[in-house]
Backbone as CSV, one residue per row, in Angstrom:
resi,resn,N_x,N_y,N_z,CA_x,CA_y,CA_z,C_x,C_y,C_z
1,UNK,-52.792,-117.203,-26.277,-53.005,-117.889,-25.018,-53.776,-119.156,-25.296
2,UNK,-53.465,-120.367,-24.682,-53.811,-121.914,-24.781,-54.355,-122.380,-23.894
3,UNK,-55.468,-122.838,-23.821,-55.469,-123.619,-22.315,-56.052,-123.328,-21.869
4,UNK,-56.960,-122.354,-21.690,-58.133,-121.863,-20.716,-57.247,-120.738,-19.598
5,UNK,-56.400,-120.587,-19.857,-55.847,-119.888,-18.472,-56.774,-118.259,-18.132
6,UNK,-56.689,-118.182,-16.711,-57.943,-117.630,-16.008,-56.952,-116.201,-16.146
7,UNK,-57.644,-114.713,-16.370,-56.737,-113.231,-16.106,-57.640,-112.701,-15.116
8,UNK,-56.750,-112.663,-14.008,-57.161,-112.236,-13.006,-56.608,-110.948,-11.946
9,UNK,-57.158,-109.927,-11.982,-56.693,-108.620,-11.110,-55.735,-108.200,-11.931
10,UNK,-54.778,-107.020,-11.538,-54.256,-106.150,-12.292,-54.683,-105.545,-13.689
11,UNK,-54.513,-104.770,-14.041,-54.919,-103.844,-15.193,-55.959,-104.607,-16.026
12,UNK,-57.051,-103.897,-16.291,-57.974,-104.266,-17.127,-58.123,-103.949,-18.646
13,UNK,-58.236,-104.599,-19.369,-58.616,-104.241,-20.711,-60.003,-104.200,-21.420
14,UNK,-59.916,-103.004,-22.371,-61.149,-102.977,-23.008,-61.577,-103.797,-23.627
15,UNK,-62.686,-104.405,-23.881,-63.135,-105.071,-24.789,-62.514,-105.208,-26.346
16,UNK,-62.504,-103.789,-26.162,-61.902,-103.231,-27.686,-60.703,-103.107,-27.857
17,UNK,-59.987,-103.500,-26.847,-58.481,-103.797,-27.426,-57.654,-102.694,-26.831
18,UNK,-58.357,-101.150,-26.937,-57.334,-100.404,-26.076,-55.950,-99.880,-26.529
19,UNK,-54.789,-100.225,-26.176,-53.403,-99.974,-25.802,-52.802,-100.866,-26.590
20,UNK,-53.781,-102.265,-26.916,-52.870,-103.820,-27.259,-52.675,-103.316,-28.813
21,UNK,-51.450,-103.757,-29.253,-51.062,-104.007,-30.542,-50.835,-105.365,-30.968
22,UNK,-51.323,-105.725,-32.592,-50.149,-106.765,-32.961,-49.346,-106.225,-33.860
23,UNK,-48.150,-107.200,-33.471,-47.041,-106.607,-34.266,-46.636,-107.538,-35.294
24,UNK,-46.283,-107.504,-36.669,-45.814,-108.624,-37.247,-44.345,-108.226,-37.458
25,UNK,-43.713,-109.632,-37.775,-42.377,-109.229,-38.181,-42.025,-110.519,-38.728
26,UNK,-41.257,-111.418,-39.625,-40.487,-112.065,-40.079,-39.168,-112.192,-39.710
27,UNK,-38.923,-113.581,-40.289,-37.741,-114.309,-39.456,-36.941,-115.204,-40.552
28,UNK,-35.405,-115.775,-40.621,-34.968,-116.412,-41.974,-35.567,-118.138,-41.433
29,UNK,-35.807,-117.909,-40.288,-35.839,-119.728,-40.145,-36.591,-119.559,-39.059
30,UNK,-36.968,-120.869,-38.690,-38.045,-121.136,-37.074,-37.039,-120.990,-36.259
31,UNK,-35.717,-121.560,-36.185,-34.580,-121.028,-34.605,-34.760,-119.822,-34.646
32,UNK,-34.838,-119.217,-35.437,-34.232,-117.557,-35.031,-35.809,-116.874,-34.713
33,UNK,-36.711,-117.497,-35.521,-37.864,-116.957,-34.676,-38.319,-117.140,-33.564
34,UNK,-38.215,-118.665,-33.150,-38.288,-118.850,-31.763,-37.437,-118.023,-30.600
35,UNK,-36.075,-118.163,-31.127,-35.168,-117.341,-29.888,-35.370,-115.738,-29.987
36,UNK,-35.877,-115.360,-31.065,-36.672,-113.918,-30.750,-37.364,-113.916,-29.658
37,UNK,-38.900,-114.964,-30.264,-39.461,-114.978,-29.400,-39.899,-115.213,-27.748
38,UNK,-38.866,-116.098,-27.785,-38.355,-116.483,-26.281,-37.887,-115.058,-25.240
39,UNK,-37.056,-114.387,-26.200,-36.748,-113.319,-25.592,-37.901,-112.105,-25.147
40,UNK,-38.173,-112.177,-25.795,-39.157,-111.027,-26.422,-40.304,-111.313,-25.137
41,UNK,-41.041,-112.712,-24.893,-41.816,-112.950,-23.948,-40.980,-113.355,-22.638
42,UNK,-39.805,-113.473,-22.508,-39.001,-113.453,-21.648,-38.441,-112.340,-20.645
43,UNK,-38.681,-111.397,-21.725,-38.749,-109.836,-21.335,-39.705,-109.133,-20.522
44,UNK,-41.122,-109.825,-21.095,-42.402,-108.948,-20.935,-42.918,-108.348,-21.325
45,UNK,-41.662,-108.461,-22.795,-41.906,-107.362,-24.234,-43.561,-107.517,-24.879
46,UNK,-43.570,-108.795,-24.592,-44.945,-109.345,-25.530,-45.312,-110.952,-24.616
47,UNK,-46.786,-110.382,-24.777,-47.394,-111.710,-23.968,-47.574,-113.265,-24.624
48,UNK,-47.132,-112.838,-26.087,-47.448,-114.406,-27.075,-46.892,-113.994,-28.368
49,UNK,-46.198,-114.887,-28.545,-45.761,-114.575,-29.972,-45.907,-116.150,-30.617
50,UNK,-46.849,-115.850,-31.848,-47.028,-117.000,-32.319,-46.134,-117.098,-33.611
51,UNK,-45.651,-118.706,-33.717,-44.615,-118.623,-35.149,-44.991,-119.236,-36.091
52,UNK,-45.331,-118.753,-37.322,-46.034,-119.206,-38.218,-45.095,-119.628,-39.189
53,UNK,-44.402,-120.532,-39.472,-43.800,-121.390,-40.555,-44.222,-121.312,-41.665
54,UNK,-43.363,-121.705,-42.930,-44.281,-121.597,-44.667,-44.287,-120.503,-45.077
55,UNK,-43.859,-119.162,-45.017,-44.510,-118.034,-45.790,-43.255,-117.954,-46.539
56,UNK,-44.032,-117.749,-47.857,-42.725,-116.918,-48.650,-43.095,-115.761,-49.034
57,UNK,-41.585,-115.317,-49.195,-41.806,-113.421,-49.295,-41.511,-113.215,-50.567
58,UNK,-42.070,-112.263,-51.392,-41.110,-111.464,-52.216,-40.685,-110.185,-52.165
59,UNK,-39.925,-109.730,-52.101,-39.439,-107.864,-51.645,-38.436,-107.493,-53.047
60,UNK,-38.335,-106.399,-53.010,-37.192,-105.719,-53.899,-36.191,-105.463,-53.039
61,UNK,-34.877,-105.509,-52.822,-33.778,-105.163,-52.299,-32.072,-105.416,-52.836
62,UNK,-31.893,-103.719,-52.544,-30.555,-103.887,-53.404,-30.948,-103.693,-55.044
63,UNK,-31.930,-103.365,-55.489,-32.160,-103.082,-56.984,-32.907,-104.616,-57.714
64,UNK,-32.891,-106.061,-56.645,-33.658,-107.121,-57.141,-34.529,-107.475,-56.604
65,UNK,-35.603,-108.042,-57.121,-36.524,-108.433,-56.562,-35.895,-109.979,-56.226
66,UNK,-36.589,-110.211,-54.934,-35.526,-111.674,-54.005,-36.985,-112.293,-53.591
67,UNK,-36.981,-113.733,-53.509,-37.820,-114.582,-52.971,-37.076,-115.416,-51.948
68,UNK,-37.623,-115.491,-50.924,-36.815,-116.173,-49.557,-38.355,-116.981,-49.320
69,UNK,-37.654,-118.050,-48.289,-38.782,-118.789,-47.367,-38.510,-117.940,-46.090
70,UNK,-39.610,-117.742,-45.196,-39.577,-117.095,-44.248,-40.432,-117.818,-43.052
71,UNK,-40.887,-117.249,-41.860,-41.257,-117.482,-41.170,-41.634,-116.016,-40.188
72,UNK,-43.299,-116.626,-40.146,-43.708,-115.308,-39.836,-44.220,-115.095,-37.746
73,UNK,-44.057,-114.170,-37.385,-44.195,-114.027,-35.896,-45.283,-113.336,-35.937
74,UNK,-45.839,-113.337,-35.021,-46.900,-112.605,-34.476,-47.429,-112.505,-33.145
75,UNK,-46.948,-111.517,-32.685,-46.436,-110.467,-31.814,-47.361,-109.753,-30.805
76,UNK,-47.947,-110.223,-29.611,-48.990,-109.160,-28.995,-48.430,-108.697,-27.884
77,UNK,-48.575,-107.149,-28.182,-47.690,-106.243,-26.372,-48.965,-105.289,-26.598
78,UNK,-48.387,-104.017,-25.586,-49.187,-102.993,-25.189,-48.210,-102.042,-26.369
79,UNK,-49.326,-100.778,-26.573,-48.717,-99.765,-27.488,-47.561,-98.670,-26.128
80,UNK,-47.535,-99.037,-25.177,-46.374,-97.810,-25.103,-45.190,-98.690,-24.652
81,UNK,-44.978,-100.118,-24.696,-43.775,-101.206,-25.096,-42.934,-101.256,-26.643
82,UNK,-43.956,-100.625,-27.051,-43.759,-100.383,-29.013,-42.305,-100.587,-28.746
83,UNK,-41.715,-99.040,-28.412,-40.300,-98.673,-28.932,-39.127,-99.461,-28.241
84,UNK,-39.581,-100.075,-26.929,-38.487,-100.894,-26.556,-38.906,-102.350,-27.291
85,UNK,-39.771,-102.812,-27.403,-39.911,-104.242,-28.535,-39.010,-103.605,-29.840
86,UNK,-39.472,-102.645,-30.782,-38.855,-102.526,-31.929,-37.171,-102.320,-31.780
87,UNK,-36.874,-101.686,-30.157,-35.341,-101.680,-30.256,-34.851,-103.226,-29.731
88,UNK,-35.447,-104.114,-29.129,-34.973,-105.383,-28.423,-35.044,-105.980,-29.580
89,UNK,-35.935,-106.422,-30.373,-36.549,-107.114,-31.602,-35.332,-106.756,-32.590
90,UNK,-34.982,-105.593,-32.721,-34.282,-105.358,-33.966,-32.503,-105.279,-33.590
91,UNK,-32.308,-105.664,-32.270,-30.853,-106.289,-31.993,-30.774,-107.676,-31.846
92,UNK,-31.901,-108.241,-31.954,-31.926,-110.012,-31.690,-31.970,-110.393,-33.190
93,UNK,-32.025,-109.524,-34.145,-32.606,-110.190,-35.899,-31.392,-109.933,-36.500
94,UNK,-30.876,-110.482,-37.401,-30.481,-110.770,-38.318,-29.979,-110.418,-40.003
95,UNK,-31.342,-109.818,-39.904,-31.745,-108.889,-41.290,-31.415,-107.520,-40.762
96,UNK,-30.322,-106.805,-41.829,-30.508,-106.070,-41.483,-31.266,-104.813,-41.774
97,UNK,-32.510,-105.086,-42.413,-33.521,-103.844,-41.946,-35.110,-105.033,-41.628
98,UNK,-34.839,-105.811,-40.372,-36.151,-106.646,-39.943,-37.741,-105.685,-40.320
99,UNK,-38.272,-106.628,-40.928,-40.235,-106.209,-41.174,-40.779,-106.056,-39.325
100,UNK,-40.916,-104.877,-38.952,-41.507,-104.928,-37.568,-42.990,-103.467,-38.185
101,UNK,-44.163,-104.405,-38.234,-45.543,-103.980,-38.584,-46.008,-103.863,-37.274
102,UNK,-46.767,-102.517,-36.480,-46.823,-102.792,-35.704,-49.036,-101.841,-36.198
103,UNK,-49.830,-102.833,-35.848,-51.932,-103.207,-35.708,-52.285,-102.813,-34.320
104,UNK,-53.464,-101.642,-34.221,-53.866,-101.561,-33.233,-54.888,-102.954,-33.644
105,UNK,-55.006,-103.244,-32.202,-55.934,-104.578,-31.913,-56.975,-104.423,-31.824
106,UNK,-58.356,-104.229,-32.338,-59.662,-103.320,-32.643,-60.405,-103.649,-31.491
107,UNK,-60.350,-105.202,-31.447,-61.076,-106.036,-30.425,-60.752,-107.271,-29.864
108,UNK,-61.702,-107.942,-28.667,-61.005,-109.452,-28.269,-61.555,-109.587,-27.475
109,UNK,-61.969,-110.742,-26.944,-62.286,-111.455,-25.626,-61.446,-110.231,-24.472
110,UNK,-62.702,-110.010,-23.725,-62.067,-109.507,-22.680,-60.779,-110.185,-21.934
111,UNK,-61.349,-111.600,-21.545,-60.234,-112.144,-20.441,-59.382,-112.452,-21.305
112,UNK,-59.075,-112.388,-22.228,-57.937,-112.485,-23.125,-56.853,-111.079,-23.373
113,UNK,-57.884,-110.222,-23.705,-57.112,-109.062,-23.607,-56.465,-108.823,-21.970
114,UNK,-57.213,-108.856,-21.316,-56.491,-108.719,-19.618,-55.325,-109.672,-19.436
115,UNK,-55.572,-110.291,-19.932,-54.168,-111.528,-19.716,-53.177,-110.908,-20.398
116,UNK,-53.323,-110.238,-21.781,-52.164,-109.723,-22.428,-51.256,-108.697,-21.721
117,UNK,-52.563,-107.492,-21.375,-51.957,-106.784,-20.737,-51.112,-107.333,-19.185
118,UNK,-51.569,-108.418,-18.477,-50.959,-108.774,-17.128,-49.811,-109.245,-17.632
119,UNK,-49.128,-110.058,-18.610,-48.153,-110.970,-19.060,-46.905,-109.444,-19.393
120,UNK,-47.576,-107.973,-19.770,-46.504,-107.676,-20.351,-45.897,-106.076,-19.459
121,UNK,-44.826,-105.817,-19.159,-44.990,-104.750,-18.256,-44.564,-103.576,-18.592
């Protein structure tokens, strides 16, 4: 969240984060992360997904180890959205077995956390 924006009424969050997860996941390029993400907060799946450009990966797959440029997301919903994000998320990608990491959120600005939870349903 940018900008000062004010969270006001509906569901409250703990200080401590509560319910909120982050989720990470990777992407082959910034279009395809963005139009994830578009969706994804378009949904209500997730209140912010930030896209982090530059990362490179290395993984083993298929018996080689592979280096790609990637692009990394990062992902904030509530934990009982989990399974419909990981099923929406993983028909919008590409790869077919997408990185979906899903962090309880320990802590945060209150009015930050309340905003997450209001943005996502």
């Amino acid at each position: 969240m940018a900008g000062g924006r004010s969270a006001s009424g509906g569901r409250k969050a703990r200080a401590g984060g509560g319910s909120c997860l982050l989720v990470l996941s990777t992407a082959p390029d910034r279009a395809t992360a963005e139009r994830i993400a578009r969706a994804l907060v378009g949904e209500r799946l997730a209140a912010c997904v930030n896209v982090i450009p530059g990362l490179t990966s290395l993984y083993r797959w298929k018996g080689k180890i592979e280096r790609d440029r990637e692009v990394l997301c990062l992902i904030k919903t509530r934990k009982p959205l989990l399974p419909k994000l990981i099923r929406r998320l993983t028909a919008l990608h590409p790869y077919d077995v997408p990185e979906v990491i899903a962090l309880p959120i320990a802590g945060g600005a209150r009015p930050y956390m309340n905003w997450l939870l209001e943005q996502t349903t």
